[in-house]
N, C-alpha and C positions, 0 to 999 in steps of 0.2 A: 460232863465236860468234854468227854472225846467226840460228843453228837456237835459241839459246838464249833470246834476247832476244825472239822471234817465241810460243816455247810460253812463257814467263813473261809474257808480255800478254796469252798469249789465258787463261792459268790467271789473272790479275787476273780479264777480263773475265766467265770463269766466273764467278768467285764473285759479284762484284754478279749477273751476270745472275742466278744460282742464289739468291742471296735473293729477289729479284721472283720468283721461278718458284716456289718454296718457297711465299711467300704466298698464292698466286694459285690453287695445284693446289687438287683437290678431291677428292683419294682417298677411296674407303672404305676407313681403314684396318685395319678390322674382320678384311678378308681376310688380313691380313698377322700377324695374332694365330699364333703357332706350335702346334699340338698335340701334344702330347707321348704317342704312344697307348698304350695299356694291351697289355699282355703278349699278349693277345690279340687286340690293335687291336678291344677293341669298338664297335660304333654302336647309336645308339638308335636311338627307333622313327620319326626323320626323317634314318635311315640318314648321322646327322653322328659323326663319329670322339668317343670319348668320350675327354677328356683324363685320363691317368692321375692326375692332379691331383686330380681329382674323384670321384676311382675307390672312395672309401675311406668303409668303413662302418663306423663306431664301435660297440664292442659295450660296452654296461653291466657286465659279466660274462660268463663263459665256464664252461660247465663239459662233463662228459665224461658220457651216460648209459650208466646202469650195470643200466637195465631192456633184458630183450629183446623187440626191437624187429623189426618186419615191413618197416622203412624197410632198402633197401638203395644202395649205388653202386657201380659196375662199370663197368669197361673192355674190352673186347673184347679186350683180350689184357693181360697183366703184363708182359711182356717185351719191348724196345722199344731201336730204335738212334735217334740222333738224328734227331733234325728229322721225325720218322714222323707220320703223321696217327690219331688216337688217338679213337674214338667214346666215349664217357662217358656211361652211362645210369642213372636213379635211379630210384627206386619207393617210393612212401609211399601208402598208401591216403587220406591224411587233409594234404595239401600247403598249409602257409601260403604267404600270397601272398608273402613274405619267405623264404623257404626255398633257400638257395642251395647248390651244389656250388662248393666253394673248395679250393683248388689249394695245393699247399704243395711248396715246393724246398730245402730237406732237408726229412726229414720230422720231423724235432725241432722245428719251428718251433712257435709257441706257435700259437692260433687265430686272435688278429687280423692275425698273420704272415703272410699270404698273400699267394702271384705273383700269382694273380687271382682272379675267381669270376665264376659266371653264377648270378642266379636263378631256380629251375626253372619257372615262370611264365612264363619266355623262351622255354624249350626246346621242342624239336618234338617232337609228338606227333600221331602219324599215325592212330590209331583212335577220335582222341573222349573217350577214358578221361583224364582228368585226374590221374588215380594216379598216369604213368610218362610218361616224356620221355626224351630223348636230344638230344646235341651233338655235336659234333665238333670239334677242336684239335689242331693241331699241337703238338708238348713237344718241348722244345729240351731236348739232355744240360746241365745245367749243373751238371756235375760230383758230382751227386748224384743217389738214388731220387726221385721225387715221391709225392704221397699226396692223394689224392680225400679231401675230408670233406663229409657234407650236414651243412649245419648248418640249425638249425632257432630260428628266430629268431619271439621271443614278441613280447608288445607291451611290454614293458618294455628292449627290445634287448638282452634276455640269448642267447646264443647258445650252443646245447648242441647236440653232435656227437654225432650218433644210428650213424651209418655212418661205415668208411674201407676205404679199396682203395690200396694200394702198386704201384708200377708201377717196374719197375727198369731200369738201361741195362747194355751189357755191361760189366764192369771194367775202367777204365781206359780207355776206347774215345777211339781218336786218332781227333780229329775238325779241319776247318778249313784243311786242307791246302792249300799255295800254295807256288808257288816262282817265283823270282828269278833275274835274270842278277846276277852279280858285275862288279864292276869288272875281272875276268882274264877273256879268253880263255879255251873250255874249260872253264868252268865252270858249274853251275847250284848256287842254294839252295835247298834244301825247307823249310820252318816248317810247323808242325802246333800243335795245343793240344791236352791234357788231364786228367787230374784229379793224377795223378801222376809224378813224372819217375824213373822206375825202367829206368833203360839205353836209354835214347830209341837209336834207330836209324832207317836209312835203308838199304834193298836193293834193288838195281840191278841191272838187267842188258840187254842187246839180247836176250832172247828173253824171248816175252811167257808162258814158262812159268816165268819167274824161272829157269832153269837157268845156272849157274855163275854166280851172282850174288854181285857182291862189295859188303860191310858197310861200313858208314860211320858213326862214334859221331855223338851231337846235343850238343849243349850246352844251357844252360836254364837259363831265366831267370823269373822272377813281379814282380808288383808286388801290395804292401798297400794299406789305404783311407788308411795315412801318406805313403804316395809322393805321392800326388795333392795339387794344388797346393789344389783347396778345395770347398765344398757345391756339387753335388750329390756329386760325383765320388766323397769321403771320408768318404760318411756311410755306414754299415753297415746296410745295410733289403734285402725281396727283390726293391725296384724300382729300389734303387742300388748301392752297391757290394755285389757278392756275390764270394765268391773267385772268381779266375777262373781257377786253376788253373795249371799250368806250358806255358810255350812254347817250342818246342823247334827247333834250326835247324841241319843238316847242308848242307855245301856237297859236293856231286861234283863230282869234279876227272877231266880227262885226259881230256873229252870229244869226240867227234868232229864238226863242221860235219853237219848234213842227215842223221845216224842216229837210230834211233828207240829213244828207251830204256825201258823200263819199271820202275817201281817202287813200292814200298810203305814206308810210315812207321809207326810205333808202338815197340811193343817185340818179345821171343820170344814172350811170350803174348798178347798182343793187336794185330793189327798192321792196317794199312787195308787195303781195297781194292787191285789192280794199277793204276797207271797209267801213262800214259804221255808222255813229251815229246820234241819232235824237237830235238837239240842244236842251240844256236845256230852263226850262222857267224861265223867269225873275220874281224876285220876285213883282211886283207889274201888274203881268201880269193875268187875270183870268183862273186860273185852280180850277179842279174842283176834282181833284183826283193826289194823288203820291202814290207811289207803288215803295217800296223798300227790299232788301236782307239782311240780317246780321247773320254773325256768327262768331265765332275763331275757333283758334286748327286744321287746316288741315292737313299743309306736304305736299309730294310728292308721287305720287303714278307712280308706273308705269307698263306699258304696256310690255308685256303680261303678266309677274307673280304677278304684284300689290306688295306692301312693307308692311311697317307697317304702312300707312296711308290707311288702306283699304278703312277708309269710305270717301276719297278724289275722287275715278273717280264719285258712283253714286254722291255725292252732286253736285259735277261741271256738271254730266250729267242733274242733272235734273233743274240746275237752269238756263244752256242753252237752258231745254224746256220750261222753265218759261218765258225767253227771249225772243222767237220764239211766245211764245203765248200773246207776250206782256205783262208779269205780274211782270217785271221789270224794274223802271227807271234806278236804280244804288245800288251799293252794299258794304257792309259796309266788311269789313275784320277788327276783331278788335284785332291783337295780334296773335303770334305763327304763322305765316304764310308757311314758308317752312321747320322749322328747321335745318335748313342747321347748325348752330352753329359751325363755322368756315369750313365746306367743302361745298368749291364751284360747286362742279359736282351736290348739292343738289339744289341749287341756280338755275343752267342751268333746272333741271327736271322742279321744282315748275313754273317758267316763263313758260317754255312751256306747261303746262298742262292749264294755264290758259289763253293763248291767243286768242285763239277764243271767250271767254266770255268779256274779258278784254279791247279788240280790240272796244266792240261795245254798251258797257255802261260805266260808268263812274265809275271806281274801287278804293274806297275811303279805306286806312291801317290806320292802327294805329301800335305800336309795343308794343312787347310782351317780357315775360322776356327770350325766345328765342333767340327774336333779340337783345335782347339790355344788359341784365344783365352782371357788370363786376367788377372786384377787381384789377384790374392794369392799368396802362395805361392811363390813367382820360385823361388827356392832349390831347390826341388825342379824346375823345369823342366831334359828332361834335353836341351834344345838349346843348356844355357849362355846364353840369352842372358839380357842386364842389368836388373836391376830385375824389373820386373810384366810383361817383353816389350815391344812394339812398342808405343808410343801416342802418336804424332806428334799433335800439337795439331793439325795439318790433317785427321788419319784420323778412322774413324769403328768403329776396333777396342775392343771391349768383353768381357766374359764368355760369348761364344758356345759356350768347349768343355764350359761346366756344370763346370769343376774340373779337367777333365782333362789339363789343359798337353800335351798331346802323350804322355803316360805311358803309356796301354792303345794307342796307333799303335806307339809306338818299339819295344812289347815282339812289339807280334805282326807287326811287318812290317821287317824287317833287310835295308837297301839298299846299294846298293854301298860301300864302303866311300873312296871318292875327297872327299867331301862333307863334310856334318855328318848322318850318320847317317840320319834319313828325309827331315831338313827338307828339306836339298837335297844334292844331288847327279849325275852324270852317266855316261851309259853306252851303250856303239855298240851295234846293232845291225845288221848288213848292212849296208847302205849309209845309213842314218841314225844320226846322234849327237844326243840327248835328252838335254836339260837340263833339270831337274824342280828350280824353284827355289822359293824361299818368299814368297809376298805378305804373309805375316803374322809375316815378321823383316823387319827392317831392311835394306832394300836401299842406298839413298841414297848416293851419292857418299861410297867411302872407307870404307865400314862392312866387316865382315867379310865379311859375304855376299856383296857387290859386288865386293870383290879378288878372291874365291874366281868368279865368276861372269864375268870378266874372264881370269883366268888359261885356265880351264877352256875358253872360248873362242877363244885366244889359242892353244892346244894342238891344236886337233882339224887332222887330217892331210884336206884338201880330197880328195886322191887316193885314200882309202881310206873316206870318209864324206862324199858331194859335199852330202850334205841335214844342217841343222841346226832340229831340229825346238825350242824351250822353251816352258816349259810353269809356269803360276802357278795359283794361285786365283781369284784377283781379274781382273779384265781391266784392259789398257792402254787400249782402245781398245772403248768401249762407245756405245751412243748411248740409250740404254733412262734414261728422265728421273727417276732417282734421283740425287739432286744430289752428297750425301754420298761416295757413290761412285763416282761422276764425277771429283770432284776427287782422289781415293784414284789412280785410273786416270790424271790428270794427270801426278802425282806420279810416276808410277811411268816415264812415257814422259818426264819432266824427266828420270831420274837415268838411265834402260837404254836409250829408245829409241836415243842415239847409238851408243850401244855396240852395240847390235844389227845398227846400219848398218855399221859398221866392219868386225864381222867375218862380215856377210851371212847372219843368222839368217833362214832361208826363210819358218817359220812360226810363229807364234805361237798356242797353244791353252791357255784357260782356262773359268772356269765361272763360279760365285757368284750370276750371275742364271740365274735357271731357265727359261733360253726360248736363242733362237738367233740369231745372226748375225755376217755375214764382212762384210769390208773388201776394198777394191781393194790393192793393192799402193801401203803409206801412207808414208810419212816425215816428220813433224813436223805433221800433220795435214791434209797434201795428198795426192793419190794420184799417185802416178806408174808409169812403164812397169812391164809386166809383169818381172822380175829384178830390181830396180833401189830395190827396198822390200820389207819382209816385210809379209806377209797374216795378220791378226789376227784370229781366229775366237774365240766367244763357243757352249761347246755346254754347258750345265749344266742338261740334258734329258733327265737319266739316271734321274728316277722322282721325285724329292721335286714337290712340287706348282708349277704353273708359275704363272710371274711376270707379271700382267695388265699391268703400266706400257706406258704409251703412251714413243713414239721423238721422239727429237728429229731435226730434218731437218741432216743433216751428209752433205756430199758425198762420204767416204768409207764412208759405209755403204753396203754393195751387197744386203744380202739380210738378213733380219728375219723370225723366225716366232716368235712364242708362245703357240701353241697345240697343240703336236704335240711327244712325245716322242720320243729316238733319240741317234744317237751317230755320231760321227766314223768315217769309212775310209778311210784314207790306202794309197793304193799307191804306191811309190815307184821308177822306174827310175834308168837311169842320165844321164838328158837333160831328164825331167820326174815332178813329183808330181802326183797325181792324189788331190783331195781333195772328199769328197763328203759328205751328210748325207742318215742312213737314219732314215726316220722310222718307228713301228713302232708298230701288229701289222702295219703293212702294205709292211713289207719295201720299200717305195718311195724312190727317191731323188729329195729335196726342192730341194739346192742342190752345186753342182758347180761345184769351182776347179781350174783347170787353172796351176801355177806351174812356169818354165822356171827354170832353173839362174843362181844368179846372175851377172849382167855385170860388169863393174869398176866399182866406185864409185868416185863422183864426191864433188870436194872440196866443204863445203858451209859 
């Protein structure tokens, strides 16, 4: 009762304090403006990200010429697997300065239809001749051919299409591969995406020449721009909803601890790449070490000019050299993941930037109020929850997911099945049990979440999982002087933090701000002995752009950086975790917590 009465004074004393503090800051909020970047993440010519918002050229009229013309556009190749980097070159003897190459994903699209465009006026040219240019762009498969148009734009902004070039993907081509631990033993998921669901399959084998590889059917599932709870998410354009084809999930079963399996997903005629993952170990199997990844907040970045998820290639570069070097069994992603917020072209980047890593550890989500925050549409949320979701008069949840309630998360990422499906959920691995709950449903004394998150903890076997790692969006335990979410994080240590005490959750890791910091070993917002409290770490560092806010001085903050990307490395024995922060391109380790085993807690 006294832990209750102590955080309900000081959560008073926040909020007065947080109105005087509110008045008094002085932010430029300018920086906080979100950009939403164009298909191509372009920047002007003060190299700032151009908002896709603004991306859009009105044409007076359109028409098709039907004289022949010495203007050409061309690609260095027609044939192309996803995500490939693609040079695009045009030639016009006679180039207005309005003369653009525009981009189109089907190639049915009308003219003002376009995923993007660049004006050739932009493009590089290397000999001085003003005739001819070139580009370069990444094309993401989104489930369709693409097709180059130059358009030639008069002064009256009629726009007539002198040139076109087609660029195709292979048929059907499975792309976005991931796979999952199940709630069994023994088990792994594969999910994949693509254009059609024509006998989805998965083949396996321990020999990496797929010899005696045994089959495994997929199941599959889509979503419409009607599923989605509201605009952006549900509007039908090539920068919002575009189909996004079928996604496909096969579980192998009867796996062994520590062997290495290889395999591939598609169909008979078109199937991925080999890969490979080393089965999980069972929990009452002896390990002697886990080693795991966590962080939030990435996006999409892309290739060659990077977006405004900069710090998304080195993290994923370097936690694929973490892989390589074996310093990863599986990886925590907890919230904010692509931000796509209703455009799916963002959806198509984020999948493929993460496939190679994806493919070949066990890629554990949670969502994020990116993904999920919404004010309409309830009925179609498919986490069940009530009304418009979560929006407690103290919080500060709005329409962050752009429409998309959780709908394109739920369908491409299928989680253990112990939960509520991605919202939350829990799952062993080696010697740690991870609990992946929602800051953005209802936790609160008595709510569904909170029995389910109660039991689940209530259940884990100390002798077979001595570490209990959870895992939110939001932080509990933040000092970063955003008032709003301060009090969000009060909230959250009013209804969990006892319960966390009770059944000695070791660590606590979340995101939401985009910068960094750990806590001493806390309880009720005192620090105390090392075992004896869980350690609250703040890493949502993983590439979206970092969060300038100045810190508030609170004595349980022990380490604080916002200025440097990177992500979580948890090693885990059987006596202590070892929890550290890699900052990156420079592979350096910034902040290091050493947590022992917890002690018997004390009545309080």
């Amino acid at each position: 009762m006294a832990y209750y009465v102590v955080l309900i004074s000081t959560l008073l004393l926040d909020y007065a304090f947080g109105i005087s503090l509110m008045d008094s800051r002085n932010y430029d909020w300018e920086i906080y403006k979100t950009t939403e970047h164009t298909p191509f993440h372009k920047r002007d010519k003060n190299n700032m990200l151009i908002d896709v918002r603004e991306n859009t050229v009105h044409f007076t009229g359109t028409k098709y010429s039907t004289k022949k013309s010495s203007v050409k556009v061309y690609a260095d190749t027609s044939k192309i697997t996803n995500g490939d980097l693609v040079k695009i070159t045009w030639e016009n003897p006679n180039p207005n300065d309005f003369d653009m190459i525009a981009i189109y994903t089907p190639p049915s699209r009308e003219v003002q239809d376009y995923l993007d465009y660049r004006y050739v006026s932009e493009t590089t040219n290397e000999s001085g001749d003003k005739s001819n240019g070139y580009f370069t762009e990444a094309l993401y498969n989104m489930r369709a051919d693409y097709e180059l148009r130059y358009l030639s734009i008069d002064e009256k902004q009629t726009a007539t299409v002198r040139a076109t070039f087609r660029i195709s993907f292979p048929d059907n081509e499975p792309m976005h591969g991931h796979i999952a631990v199940t709630e069994k033993p023994g088990e792994m998921r594969v999910m994949w995406g693509s254009a059609r669901s024509d006998k989805p399959r998965v083949k396996f084998s321990t020999s990496p020449d797929m010899s005696h590889a045994r089959s495994v059917a997929a199941t599959t599932t889509t979503y419409t721009a009607d599923d989605l709870c509201g605009a952006r998410a549900n509007v039908t354009s090539p920068i919002m909803y575009q189909d996004p084809g079928f996604f496909h999930t096969a579980t192998l079963k009867d796996l062994k601890p520590g062997v290495r399996y290889y395999y591939s997903y598609g169909t008979d005629k078109q199937s991925s790449a080999v890969a490979s993952f080393v089965g999980a170990p069972w929990p009452d199997s002896n390990v002697t070490e886990t080693v795991l990844a966590g962080y939030g907040d990435m996006g999409a970045y892309y290739p060659p000019y990077n977006g405004d998820s900069v710090g998304a290639e080195p993290v994923t570069r370097g936690l694929e050299a973490d892989l390589r070097d074996g310093k990863v069994d599986f990886v925590l992603h907890f919230g904010d993941l692509s931000y796509a917020r209703g455009r799916g072209y963002i959806w198509d980047q984020f999948m493929t930037q993460m496939t190679w890593l994806s493919e070949r550890v066990p890629y554990m989500v949670g969502v994020g109020n990116h993904e999920y925050d919404h004010v309409s549409g309830g009925a179609k949320d498919p986490s069940g929850a009530e009304g418009q979701g979560f929006h407690p008069m103290w919080g500060n949840y709005g329409e962050d997911g752009g429409g998309e309630c959780g709908v394109p998360t739920a369908h491409r990422y299928v989680a253990p099945g112990n939960g509520n499906k991605v919202f939350w959920y829990s799952f062993d691995y080696g010697l740690v049990h991870v609990v992946m709950y929602s800051s953005e449903h209802d936790f609160t004394y008595g709510s569904r979440q909170f029995r389910w998150i109660e039991q689940d903890l209530k259940s884990v076997d100390r002798t077979k999982t001595p570490w209990i790692i959870a895992t939110s969006h939001r932080p509990m335990y933040t000092s970063q002087s955003v008032m709003s979410d301060h009090i969000v994080g009060r909230h959250m240590r009013l209804n969990l933090e006892e319960l966390f005490y009770r059944y000695k959750v070791n660590l606590h890791l979340s995101g939401h701000y985009h910068s960094y910091e750990s806590t001493c070993s806390v309880l009720g917002g005192d620090c105390v002995a090392p075992g004896r409290g869980t350690v609250y770490v703040v890493v949502g560092t993983a590439g979206k752009f970092l969060d300038p806010q100045k810190y508030w001085d609170y004595p349980w903050s022990k380490y604080q950086l916002a200025d440097k990307y990177g992500y979580q490395r948890i090693r885990a024995n059987r006596t202590h975790m070892h929890v550290e922060f890699v900052v990156v391109p420079e592979m350096e380790v910034e902040d290091v917590i050493e947590i022992p085993l917890w002690q018997d807690n004390e009545t309080f």
